[in-house]
C-alpha atoms as an extended CHARMM CRD file, in Angstrom:
* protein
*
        62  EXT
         1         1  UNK       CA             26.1570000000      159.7490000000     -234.8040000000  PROA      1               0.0000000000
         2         2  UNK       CA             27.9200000000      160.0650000000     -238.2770000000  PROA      2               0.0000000000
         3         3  UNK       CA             30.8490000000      158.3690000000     -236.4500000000  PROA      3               0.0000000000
         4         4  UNK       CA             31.8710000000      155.1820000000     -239.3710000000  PROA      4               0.0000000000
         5         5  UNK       CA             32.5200000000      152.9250000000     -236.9690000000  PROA      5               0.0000000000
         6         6  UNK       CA             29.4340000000      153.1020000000     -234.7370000000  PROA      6               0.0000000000
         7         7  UNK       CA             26.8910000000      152.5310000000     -238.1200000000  PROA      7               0.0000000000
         8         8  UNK       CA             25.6240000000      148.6720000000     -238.8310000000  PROA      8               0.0000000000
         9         9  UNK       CA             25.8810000000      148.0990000000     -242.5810000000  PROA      9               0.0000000000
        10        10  UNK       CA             22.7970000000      148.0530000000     -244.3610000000  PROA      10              0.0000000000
        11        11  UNK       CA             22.2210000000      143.9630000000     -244.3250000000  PROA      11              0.0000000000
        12        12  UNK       CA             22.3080000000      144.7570000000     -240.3440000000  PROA      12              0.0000000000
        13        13  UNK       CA             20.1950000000      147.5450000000     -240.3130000000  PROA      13              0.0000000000
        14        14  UNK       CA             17.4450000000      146.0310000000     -242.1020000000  PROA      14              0.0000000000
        15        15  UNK       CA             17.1240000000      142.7110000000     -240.0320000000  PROA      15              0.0000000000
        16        16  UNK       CA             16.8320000000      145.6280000000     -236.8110000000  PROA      16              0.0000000000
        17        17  UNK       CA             14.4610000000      147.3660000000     -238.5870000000  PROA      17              0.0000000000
        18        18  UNK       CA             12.5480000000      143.8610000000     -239.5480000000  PROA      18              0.0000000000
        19        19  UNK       CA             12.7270000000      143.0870000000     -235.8000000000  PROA      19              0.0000000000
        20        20  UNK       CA             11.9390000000      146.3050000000     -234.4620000000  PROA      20              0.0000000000
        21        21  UNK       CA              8.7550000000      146.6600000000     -236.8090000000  PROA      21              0.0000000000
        22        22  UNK       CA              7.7340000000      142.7600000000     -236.1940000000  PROA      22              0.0000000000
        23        23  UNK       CA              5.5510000000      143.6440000000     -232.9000000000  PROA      23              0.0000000000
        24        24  UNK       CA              7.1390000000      140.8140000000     -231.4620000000  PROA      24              0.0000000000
        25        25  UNK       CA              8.3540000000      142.9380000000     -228.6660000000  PROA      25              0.0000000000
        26        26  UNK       CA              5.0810000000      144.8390000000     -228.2450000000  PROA      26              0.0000000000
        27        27  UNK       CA              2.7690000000      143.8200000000     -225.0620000000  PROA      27              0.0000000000
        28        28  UNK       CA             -0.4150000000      144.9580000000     -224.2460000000  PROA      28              0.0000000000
        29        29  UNK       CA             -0.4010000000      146.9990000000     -220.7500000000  PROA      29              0.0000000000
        30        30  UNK       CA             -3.0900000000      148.5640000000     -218.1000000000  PROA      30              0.0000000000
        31        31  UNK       CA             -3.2200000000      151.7940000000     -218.1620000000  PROA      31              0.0000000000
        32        32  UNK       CA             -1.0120000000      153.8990000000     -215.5130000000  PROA      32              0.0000000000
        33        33  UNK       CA             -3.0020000000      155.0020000000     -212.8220000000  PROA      33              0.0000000000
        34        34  UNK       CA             -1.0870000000      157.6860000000     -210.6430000000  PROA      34              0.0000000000
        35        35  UNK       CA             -4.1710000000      158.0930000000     -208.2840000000  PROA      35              0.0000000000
        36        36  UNK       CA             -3.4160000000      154.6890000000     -207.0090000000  PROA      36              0.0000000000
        37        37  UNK       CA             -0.3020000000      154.6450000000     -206.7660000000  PROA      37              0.0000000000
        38        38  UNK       CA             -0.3090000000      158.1850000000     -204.7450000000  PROA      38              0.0000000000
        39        39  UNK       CA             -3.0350000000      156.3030000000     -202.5450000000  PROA      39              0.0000000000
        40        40  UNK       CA             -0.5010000000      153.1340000000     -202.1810000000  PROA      40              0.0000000000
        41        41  UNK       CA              2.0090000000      155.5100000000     -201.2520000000  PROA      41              0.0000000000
        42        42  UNK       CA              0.1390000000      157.6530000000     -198.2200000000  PROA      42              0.0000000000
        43        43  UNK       CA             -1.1340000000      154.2390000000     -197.2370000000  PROA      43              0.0000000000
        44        44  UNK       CA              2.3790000000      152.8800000000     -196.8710000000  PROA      44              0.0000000000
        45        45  UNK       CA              3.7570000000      156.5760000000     -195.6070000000  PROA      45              0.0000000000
        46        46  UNK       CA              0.7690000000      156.2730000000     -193.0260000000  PROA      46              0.0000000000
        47        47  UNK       CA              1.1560000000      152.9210000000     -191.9900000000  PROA      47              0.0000000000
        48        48  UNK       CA              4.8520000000      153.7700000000     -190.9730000000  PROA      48              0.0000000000
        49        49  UNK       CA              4.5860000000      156.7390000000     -189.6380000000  PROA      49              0.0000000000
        50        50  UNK       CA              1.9790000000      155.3090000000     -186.7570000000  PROA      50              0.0000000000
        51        51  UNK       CA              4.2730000000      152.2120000000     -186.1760000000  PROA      51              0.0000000000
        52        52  UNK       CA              7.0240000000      154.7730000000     -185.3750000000  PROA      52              0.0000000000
        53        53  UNK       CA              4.3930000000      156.6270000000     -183.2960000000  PROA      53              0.0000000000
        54        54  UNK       CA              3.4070000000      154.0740000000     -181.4560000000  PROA      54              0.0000000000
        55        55  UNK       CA              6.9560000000      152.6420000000     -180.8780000000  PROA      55              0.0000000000
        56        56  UNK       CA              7.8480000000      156.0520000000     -179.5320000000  PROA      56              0.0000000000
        57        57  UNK       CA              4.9320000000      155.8750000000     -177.0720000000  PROA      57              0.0000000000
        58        58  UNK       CA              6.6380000000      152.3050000000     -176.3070000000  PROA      58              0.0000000000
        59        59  UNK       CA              9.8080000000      153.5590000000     -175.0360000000  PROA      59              0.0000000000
        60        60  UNK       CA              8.8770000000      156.4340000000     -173.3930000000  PROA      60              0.0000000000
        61        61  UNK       CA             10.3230000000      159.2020000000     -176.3120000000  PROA      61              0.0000000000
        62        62  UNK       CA              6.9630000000      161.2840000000     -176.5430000000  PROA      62              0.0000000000
C-alpha cells in the first residue's frame, strides 16, 4: 500500500474522506433473518423435489 503511485494526494483524500463520512451513502436496512431464508429455501428445495417426483411417476421411472 506504500506504493507512490497508487496514493491520492491529500486535496483527493480529503474530498473521499468528506464523502465517505457524509452518510449520503448510508441506508437504513431490515434486519437479516436467516430463519427465513432457510425456510424459503426447503420450501423451494421441497417444491422441486415433488415436481420431479411426480414427473417420475409420469413417465413410468419409479
Amino acid at each position: 500500500m506504500d506504493d507512490p503511485q497508487k496514493r491520492l494526494y491529500p486535496e483527493d483524500q480529503a474530498r473521499l474522506e468528506k464523502v465517505l463520512h457524509s452518510g449520503v451513502n448510508q441506508t437504513e436496512r431490515k434486519p437479516f433473518r436467516i430463519w427465513r431464508l432457510l425456510g424459503f429455501i426447503w420450501l423451494v428445495l421441497g417444491g422441486l423435489s415433488a415436481a420431479s417426483y411426480w414427473i417420475a411417476l409420469q413417465h413410468g421411472v419409479i
